[in-house]
N, CA, C and O atoms as a GROMACS GRO file, in nm:
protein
  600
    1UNK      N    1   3.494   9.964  10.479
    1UNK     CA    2   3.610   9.977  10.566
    1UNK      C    3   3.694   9.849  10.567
    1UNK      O    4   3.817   9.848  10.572
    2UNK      N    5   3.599   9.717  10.561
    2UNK     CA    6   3.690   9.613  10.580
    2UNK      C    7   3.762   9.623  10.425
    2UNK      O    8   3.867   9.561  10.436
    3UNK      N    9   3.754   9.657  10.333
    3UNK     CA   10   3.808   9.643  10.202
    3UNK      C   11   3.958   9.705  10.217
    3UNK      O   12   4.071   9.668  10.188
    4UNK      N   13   3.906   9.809  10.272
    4UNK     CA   14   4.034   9.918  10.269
    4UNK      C   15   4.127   9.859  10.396
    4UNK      O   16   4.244   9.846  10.361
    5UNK      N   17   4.107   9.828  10.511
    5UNK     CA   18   4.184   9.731  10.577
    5UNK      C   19   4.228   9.606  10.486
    5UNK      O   20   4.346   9.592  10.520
    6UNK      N   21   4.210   9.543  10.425
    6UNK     CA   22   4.238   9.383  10.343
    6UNK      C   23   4.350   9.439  10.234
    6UNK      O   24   4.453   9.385  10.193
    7UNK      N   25   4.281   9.585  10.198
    7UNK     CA   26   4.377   9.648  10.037
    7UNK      C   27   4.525   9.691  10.088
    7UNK      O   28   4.614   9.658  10.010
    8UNK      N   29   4.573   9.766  10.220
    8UNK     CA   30   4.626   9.843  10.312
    8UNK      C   31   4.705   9.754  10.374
    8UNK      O   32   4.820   9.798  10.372
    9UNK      N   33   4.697   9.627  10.440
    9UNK     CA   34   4.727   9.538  10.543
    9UNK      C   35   4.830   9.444  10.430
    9UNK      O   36   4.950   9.426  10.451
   10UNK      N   37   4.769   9.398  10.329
   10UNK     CA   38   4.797   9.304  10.222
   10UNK      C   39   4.830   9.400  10.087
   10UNK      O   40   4.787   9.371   9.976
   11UNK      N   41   4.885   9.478  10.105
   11UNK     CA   42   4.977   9.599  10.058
   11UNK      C   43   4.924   9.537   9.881
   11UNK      O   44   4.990   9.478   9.795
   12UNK      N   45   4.786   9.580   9.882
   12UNK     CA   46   4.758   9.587   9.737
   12UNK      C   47   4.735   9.427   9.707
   12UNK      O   48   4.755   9.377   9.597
   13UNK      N   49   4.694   9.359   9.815
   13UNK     CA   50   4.646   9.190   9.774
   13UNK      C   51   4.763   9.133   9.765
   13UNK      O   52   4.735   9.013   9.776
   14UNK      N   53   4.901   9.142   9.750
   14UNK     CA   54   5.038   9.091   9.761
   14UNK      C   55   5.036   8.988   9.848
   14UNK      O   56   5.083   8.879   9.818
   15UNK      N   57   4.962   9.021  10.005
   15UNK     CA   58   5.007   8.937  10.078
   15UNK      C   59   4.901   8.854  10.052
   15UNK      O   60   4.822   8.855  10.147
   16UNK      N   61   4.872   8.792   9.972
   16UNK     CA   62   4.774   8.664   9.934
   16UNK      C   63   4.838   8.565   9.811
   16UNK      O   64   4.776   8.466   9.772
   17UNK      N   65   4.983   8.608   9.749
   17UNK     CA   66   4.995   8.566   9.695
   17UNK      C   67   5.046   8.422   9.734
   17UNK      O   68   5.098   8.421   9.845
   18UNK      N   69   5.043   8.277   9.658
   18UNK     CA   70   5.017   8.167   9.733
   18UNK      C   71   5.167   8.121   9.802
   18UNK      O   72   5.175   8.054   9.905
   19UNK      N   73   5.287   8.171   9.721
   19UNK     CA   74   5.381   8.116   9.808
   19UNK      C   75   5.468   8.216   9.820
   19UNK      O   76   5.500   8.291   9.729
   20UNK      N   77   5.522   8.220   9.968
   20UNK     CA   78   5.633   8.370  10.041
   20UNK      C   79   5.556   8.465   9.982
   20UNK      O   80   5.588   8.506   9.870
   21UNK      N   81   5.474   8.499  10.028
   21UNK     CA   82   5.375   8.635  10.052
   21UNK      C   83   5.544   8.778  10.125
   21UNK      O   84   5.584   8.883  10.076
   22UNK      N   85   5.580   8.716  10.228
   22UNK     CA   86   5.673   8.818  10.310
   22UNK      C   87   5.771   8.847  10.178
   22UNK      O   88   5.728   8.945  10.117
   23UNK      N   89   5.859   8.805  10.132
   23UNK     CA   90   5.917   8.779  10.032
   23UNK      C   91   5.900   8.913   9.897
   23UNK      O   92   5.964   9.011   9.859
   24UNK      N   93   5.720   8.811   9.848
   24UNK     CA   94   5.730   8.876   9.758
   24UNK      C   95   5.704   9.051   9.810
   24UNK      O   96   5.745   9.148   9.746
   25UNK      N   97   5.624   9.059   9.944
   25UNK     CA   98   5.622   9.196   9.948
   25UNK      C   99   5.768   9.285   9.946
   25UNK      O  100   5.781   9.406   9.930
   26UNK      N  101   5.857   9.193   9.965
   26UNK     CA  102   5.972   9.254   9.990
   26UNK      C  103   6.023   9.308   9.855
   26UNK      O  104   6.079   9.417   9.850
   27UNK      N  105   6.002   9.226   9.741
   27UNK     CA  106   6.057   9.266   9.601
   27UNK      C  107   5.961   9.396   9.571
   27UNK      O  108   6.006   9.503   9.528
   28UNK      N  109   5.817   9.369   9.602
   28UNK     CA  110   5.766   9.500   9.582
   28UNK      C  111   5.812   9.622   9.662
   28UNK      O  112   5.787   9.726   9.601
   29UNK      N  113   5.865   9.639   9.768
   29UNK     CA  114   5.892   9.740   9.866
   29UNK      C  115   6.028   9.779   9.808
   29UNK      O  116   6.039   9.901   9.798
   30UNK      N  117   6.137   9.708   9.766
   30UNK     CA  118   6.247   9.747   9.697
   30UNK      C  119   6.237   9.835   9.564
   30UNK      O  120   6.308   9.933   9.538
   31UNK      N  121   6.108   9.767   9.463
   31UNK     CA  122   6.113   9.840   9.348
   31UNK      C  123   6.036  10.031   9.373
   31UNK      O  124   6.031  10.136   9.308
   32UNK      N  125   5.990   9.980   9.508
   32UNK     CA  126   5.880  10.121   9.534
   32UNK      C  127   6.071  10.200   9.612
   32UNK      O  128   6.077  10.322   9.614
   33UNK      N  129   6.139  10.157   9.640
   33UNK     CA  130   6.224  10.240   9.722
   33UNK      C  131   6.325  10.258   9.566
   33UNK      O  132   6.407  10.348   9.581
   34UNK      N  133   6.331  10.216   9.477
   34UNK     CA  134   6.448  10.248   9.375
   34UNK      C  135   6.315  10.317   9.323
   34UNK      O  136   6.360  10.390   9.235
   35UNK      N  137   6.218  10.331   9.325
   35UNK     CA  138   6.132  10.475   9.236
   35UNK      C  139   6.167  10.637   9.312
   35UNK      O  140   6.174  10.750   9.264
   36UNK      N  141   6.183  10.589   9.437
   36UNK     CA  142   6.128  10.707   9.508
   36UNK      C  143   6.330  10.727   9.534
   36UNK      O  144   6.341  10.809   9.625
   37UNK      N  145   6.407  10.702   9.509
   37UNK     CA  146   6.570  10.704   9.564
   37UNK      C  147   6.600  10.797   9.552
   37UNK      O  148   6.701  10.822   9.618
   38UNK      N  149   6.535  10.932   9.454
   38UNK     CA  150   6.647  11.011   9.372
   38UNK      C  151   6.546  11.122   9.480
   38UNK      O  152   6.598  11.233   9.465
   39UNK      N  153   6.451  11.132   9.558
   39UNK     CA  154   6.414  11.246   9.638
   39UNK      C  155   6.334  11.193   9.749
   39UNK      O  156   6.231  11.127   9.755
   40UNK      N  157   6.433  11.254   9.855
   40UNK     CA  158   6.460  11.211  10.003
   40UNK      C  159   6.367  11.237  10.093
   40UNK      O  160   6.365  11.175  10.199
   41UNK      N  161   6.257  11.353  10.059
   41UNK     CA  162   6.171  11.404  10.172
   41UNK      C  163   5.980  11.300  10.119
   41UNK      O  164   5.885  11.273  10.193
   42UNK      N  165   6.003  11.266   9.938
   42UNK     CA  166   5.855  11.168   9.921
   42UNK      C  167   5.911  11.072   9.929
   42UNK      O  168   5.840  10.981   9.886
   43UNK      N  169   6.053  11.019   9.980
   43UNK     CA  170   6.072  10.885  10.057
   43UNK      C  171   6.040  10.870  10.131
   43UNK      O  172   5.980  10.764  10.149
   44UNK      N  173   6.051  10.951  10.219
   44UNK     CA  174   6.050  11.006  10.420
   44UNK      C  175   5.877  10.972  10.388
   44UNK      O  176   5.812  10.869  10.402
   45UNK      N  177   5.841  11.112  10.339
   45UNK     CA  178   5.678  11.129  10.329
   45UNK      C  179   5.597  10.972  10.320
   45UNK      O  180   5.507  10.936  10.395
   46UNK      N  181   5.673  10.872  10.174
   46UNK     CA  182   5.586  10.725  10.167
   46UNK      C  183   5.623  10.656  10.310
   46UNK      O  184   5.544  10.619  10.397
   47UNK      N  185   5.728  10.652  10.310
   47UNK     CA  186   5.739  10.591  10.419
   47UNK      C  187   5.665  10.616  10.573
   47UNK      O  188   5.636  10.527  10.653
   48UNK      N  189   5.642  10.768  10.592
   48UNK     CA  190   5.565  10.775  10.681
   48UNK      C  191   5.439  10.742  10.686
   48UNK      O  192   5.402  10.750  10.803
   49UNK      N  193   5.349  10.707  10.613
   49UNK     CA  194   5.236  10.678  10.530
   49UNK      C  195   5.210  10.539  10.531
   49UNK      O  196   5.103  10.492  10.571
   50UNK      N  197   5.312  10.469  10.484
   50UNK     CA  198   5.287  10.337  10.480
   50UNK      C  199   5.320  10.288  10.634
   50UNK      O  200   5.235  10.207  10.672
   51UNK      N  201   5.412  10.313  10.722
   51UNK     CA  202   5.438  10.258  10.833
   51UNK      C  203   5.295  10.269  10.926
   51UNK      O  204   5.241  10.175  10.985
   52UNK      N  205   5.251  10.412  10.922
   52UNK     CA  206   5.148  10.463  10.994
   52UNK      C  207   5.007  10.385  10.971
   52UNK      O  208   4.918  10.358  11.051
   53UNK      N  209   5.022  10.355  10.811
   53UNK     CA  210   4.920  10.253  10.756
   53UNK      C  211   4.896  10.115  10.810
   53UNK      O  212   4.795  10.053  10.844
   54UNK      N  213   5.031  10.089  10.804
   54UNK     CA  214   5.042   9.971  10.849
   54UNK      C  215   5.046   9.947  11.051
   54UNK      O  216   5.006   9.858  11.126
   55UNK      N  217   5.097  10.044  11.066
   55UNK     CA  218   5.009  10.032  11.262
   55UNK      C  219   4.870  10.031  11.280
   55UNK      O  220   4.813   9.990  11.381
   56UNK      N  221   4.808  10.084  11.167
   56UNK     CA  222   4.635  10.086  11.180
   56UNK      C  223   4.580  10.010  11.175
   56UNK      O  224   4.500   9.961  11.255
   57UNK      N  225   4.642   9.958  10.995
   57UNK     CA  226   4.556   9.834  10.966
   57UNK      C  227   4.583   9.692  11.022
   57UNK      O  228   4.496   9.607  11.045
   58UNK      N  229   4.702   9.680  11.039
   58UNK     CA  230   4.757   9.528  11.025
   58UNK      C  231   4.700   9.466  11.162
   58UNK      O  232   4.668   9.347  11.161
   59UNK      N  233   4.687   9.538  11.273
   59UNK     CA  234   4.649   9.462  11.414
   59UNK      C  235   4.419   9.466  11.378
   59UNK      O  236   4.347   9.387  11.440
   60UNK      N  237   4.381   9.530  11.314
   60UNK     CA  238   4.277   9.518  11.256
   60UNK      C  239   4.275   9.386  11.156
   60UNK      O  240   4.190   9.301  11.185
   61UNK      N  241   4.348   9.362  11.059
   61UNK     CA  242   4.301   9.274  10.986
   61UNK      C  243   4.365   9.140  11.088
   61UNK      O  244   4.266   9.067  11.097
   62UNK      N  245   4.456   9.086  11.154
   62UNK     CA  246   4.448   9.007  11.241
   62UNK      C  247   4.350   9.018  11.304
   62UNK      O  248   4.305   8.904  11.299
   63UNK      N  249   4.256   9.098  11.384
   63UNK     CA  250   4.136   9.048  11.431
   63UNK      C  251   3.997   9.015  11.338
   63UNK      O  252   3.883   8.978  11.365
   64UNK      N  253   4.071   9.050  11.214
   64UNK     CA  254   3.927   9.014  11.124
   64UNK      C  255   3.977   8.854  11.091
   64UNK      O  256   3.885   8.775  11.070
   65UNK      N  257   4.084   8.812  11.086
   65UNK     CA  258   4.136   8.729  11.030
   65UNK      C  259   4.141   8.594  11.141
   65UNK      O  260   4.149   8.477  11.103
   66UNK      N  261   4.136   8.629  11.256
   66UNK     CA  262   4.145   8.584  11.406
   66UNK      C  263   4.252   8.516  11.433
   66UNK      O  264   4.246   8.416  11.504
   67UNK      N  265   4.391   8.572  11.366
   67UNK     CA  266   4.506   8.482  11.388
   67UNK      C  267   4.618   8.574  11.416
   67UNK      O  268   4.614   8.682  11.357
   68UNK      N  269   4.712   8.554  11.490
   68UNK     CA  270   4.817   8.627  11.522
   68UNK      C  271   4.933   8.654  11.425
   68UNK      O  272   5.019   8.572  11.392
   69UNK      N  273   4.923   8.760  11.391
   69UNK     CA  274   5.047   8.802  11.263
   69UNK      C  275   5.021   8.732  11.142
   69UNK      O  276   5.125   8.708  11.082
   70UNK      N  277   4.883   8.680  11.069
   70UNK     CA  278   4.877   8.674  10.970
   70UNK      C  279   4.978   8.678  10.864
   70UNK      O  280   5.056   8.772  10.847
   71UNK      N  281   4.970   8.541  10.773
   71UNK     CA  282   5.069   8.562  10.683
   71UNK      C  283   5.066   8.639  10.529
   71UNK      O  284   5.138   8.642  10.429
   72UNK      N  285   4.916   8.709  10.583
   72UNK     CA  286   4.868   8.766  10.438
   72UNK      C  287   4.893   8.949  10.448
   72UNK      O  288   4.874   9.022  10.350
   73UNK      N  289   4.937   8.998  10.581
   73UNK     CA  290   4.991   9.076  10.676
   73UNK      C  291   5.074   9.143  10.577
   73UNK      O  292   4.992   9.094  10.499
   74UNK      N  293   5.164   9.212  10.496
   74UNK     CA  294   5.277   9.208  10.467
   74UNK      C  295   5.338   9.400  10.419
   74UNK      O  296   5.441   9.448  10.370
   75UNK      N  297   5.241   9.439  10.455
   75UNK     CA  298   5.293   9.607  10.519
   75UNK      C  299   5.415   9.624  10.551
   75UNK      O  300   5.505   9.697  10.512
   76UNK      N  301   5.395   9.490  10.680
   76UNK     CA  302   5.513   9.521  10.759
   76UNK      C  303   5.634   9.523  10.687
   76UNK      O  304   5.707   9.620  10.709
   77UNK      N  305   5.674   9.432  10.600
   77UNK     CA  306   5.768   9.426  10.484
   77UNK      C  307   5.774   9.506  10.450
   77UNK      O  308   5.885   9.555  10.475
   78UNK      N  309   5.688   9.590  10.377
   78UNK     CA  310   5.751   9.698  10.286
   78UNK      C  311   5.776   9.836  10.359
   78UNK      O  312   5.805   9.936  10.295
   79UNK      N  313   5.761   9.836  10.506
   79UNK     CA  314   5.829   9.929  10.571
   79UNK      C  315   5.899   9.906  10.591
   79UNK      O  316   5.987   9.962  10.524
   80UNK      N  317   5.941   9.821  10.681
   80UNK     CA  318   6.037   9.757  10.712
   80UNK      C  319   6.173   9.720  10.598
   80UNK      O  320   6.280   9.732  10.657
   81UNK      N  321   6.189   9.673  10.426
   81UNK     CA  322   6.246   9.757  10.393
   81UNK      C  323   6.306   9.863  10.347
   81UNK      O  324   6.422   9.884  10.313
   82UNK      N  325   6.125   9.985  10.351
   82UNK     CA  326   6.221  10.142  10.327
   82UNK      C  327   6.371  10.188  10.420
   82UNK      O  328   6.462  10.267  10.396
   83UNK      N  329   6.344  10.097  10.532
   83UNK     CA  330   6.430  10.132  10.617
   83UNK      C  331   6.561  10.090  10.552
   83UNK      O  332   6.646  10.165  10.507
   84UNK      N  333   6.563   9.937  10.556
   84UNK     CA  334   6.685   9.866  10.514
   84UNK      C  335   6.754   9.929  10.353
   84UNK      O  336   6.869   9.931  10.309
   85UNK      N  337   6.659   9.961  10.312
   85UNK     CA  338   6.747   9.985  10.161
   85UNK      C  339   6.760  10.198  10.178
   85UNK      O  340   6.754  10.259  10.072
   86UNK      N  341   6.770  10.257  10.273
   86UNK     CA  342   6.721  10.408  10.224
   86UNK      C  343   6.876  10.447  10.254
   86UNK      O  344   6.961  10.402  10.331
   87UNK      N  345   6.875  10.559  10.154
   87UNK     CA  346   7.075  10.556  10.154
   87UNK      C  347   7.124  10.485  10.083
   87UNK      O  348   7.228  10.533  10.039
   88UNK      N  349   7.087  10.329  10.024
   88UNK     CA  350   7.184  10.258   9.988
   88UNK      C  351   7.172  10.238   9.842
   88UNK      O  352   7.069  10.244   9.776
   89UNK      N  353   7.313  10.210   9.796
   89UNK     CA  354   7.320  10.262   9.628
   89UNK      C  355   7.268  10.110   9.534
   89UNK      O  356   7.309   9.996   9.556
   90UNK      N  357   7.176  10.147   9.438
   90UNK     CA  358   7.117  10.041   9.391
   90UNK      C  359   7.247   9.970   9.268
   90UNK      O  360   7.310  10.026   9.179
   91UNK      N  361   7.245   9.832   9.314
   91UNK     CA  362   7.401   9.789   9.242
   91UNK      C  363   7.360   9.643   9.303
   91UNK      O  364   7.353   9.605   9.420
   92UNK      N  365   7.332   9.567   9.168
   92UNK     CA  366   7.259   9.466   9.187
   92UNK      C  367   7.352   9.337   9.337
   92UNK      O  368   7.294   9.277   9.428
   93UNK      N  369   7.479   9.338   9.308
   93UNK     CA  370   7.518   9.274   9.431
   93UNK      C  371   7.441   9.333   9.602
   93UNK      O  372   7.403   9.262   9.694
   94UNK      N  373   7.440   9.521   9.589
   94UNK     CA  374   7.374   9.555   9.746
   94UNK      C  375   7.257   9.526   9.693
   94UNK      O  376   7.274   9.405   9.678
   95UNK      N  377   7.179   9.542   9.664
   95UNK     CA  378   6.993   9.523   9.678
   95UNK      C  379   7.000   9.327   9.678
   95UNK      O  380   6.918   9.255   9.735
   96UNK      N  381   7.102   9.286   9.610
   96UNK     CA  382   7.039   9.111   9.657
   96UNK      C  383   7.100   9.110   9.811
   96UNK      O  384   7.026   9.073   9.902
   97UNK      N  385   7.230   9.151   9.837
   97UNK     CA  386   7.277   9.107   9.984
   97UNK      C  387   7.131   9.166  10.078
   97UNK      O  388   7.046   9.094  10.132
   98UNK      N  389   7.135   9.287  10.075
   98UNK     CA  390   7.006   9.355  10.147
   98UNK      C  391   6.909   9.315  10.157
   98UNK      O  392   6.844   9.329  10.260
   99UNK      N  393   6.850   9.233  10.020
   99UNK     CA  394   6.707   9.154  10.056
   99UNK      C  395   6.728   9.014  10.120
   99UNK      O  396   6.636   8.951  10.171
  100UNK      N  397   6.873   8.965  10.112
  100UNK     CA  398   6.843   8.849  10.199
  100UNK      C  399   6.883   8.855  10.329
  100UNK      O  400   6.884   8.759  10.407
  101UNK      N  401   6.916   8.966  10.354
  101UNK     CA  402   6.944   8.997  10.464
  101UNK      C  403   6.876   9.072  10.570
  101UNK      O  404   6.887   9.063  10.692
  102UNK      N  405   6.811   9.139  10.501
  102UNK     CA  406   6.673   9.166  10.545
  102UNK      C  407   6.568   9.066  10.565
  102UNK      O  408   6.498   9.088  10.664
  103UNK      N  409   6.533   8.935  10.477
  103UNK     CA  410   6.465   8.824  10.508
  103UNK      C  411   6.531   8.739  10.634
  103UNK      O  412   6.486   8.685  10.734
  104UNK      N  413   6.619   8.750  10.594
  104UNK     CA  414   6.673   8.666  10.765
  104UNK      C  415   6.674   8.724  10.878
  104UNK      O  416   6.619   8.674  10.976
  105UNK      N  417   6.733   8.831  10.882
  105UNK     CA  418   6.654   8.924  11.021
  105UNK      C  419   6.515   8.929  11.032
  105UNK      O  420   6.479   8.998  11.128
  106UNK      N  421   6.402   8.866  10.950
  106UNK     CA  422   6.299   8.938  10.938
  106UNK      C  423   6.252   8.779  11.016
  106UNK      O  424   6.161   8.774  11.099
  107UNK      N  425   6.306   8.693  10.986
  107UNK     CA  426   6.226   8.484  10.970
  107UNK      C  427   6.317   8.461  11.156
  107UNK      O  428   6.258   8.400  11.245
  108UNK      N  429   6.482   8.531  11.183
  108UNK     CA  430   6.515   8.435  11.274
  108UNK      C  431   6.447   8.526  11.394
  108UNK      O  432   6.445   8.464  11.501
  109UNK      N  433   6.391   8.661  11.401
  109UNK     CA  434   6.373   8.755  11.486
  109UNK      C  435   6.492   8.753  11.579
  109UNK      O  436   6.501   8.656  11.653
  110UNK      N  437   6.565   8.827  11.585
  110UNK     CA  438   6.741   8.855  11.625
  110UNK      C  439   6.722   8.957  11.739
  110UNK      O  440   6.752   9.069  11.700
  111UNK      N  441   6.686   8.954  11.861
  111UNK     CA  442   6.680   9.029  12.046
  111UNK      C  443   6.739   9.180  11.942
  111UNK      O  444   6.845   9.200  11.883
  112UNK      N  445   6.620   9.256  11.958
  112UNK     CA  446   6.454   9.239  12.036
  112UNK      C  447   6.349   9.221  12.003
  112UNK      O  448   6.248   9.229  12.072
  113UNK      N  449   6.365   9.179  11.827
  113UNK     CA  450   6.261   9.174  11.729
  113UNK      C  451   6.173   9.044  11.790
  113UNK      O  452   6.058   9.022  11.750
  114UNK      N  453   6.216   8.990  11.855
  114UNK     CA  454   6.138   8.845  11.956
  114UNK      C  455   6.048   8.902  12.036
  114UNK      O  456   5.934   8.854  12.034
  115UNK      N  457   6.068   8.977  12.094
  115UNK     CA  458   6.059   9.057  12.200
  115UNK      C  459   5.918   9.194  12.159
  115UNK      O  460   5.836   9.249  12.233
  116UNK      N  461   5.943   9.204  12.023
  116UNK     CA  462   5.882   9.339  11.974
  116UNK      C  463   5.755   9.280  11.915
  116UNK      O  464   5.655   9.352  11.911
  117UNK      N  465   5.750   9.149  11.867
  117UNK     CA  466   5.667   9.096  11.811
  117UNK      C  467   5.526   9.048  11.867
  117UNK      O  468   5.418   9.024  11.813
  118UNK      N  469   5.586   9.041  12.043
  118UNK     CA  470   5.464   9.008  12.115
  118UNK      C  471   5.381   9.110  12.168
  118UNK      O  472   5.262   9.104  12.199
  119UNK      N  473   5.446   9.187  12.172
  119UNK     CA  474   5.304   9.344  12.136
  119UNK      C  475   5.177   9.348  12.096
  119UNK      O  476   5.154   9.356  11.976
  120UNK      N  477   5.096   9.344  12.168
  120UNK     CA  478   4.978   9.353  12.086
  120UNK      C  479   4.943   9.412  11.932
  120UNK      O  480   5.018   9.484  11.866
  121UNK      N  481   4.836   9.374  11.898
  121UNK     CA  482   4.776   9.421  11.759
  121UNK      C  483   4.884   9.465  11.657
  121UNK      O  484   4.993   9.413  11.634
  122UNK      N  485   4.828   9.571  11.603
  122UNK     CA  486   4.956   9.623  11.458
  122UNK      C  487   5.075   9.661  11.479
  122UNK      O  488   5.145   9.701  11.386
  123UNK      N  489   5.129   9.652  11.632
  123UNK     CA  490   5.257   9.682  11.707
  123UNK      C  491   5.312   9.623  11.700
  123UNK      O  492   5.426   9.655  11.667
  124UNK      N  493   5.275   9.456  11.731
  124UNK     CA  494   5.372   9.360  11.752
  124UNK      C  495   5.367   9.288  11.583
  124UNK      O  496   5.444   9.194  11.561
  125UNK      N  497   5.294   9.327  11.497
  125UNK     CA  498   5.345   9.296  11.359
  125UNK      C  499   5.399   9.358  11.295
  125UNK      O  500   5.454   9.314  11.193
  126UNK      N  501   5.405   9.540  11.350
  126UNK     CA  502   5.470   9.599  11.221
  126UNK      C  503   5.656   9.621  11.312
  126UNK      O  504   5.752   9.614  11.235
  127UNK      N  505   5.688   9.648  11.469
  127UNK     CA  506   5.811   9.662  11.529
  127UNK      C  507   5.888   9.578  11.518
  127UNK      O  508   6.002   9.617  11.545
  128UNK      N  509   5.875   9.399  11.469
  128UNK     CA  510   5.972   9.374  11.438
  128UNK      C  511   6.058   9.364  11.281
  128UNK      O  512   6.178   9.346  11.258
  129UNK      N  513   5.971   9.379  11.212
  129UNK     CA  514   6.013   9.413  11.076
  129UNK      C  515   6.060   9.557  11.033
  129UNK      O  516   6.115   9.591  10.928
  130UNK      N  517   6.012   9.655  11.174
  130UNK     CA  518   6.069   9.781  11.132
  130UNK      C  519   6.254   9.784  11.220
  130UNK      O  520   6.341   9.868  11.197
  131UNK      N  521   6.263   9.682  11.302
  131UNK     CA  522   6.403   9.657  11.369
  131UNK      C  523   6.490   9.547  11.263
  131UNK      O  524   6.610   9.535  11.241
  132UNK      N  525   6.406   9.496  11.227
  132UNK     CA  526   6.485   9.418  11.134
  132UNK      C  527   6.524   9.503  10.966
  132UNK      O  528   6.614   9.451  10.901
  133UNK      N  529   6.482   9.576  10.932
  133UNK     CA  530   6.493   9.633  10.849
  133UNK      C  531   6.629   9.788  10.921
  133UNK      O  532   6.700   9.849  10.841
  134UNK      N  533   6.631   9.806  11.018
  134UNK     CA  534   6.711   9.868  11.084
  134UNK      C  535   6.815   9.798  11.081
  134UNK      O  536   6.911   9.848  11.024
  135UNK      N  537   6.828   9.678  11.133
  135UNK     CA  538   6.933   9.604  11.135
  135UNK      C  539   7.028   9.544  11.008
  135UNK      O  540   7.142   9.500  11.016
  136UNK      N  541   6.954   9.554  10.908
  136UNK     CA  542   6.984   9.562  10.750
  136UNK      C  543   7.090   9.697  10.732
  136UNK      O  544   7.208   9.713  10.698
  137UNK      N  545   6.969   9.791  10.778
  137UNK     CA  546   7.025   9.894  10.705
  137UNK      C  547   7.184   9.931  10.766
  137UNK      O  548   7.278   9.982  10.706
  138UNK      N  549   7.174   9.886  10.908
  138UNK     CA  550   7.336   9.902  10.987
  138UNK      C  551   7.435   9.813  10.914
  138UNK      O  552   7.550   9.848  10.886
  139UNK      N  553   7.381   9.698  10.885
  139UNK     CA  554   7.475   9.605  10.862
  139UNK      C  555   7.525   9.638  10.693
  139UNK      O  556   7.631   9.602  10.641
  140UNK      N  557   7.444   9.697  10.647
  140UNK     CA  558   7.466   9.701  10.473
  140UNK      C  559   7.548   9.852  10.529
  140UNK      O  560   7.669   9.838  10.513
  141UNK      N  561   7.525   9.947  10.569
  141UNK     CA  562   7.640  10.067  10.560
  141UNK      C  563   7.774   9.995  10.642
  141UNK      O  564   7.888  10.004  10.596
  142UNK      N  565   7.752   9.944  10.733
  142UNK     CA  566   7.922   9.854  10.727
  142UNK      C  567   7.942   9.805  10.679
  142UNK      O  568   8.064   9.792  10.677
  143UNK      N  569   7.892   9.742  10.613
  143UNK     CA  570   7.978   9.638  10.495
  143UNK      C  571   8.020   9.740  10.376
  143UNK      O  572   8.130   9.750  10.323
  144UNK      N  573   7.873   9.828  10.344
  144UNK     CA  574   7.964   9.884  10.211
  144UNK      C  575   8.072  10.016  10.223
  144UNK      O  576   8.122  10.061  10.119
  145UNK      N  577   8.107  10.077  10.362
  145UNK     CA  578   8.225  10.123  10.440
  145UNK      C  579   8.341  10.052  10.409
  145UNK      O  580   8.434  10.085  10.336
  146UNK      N  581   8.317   9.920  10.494
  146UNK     CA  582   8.431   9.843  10.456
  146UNK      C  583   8.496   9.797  10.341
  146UNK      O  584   8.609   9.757  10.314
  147UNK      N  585   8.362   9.822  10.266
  147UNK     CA  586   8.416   9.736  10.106
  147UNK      C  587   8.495   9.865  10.048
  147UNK      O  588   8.563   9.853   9.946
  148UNK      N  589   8.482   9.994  10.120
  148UNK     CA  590   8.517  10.119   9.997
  148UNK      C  591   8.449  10.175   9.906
  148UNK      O  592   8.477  10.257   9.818
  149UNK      N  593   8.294  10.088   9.958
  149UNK     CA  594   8.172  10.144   9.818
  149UNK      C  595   8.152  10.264   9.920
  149UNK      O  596   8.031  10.249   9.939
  150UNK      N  597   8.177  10.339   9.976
  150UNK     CA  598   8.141  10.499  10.012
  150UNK      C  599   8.241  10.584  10.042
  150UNK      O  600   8.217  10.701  10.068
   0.00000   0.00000   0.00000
């Protein structure tokens, strides 16, 4: 059981990698959302799966780990951005604005992701990366509104 918590939590050992673990899960969570882009309901479906995964495991492997929000944690990322990138058209300028924009909502925690984070167990690690990845995803359909990309 602890394996499958460590495999689940650390989204395939990712979050162990030695430098920006959050990061790199993020490049992995983008390439898993441009696989799955072209059908909307085994997006929905991964995504429900992995989020749900990640409320289970992640407040579990912090208590195996005995530290609060672990930086080896990184689920939360790759839910967090199915959200931010779903809808949005892969075109290398949106997927870089989106991932850094998604990393900065994700590092400054922007009211209520402050707020969401102190939640106990896999709550308060996986709600603010799933608001910050919300907050991506608002900010990338206004911008690409405004730009005329829709």
């Amino acid at each position: 059981m602890i394996d499958l918590i460590k495999l689940s939590s650390t989204f395939f050992y990712i979050g162990y990698f030695p430098k920006a673990p959050g990061s790199a899960a993020s490049v992995v969570g983008i390439i898993l959302c441009y696989l799955l882009k072209d059908n909307v309901l085994i997006y929905g479906a991964v995504f429900v799966i992995i989020t749900l995964l990640g409320f289970m495991a992640a407040g579990k492997m912090e208590e195996l780990v005995g530290k609060k929000d672990p930086s080896c944690v990184v689920i939360d990322e790759v839910s967090g951005v199915m959200i931010a990138f779903f809808m949005l058209p892969f075109k290398w300028p949106v997927v870089v604005s989106a991932f850094f924009l998604f990393r900065a909502f994700d590092m400054f925690k922007i009211y209520p992701c402050n707020k969401l984070e102190s939640l106990p167990g896999g709550a308060g690690i996986m709600m603010d990366d799933i608001v910050a990845g919300i907050y991506t995803m608002i900010t990338m359909q206004i911008a690409l509104r405004l730009a005329g990309q829709f």
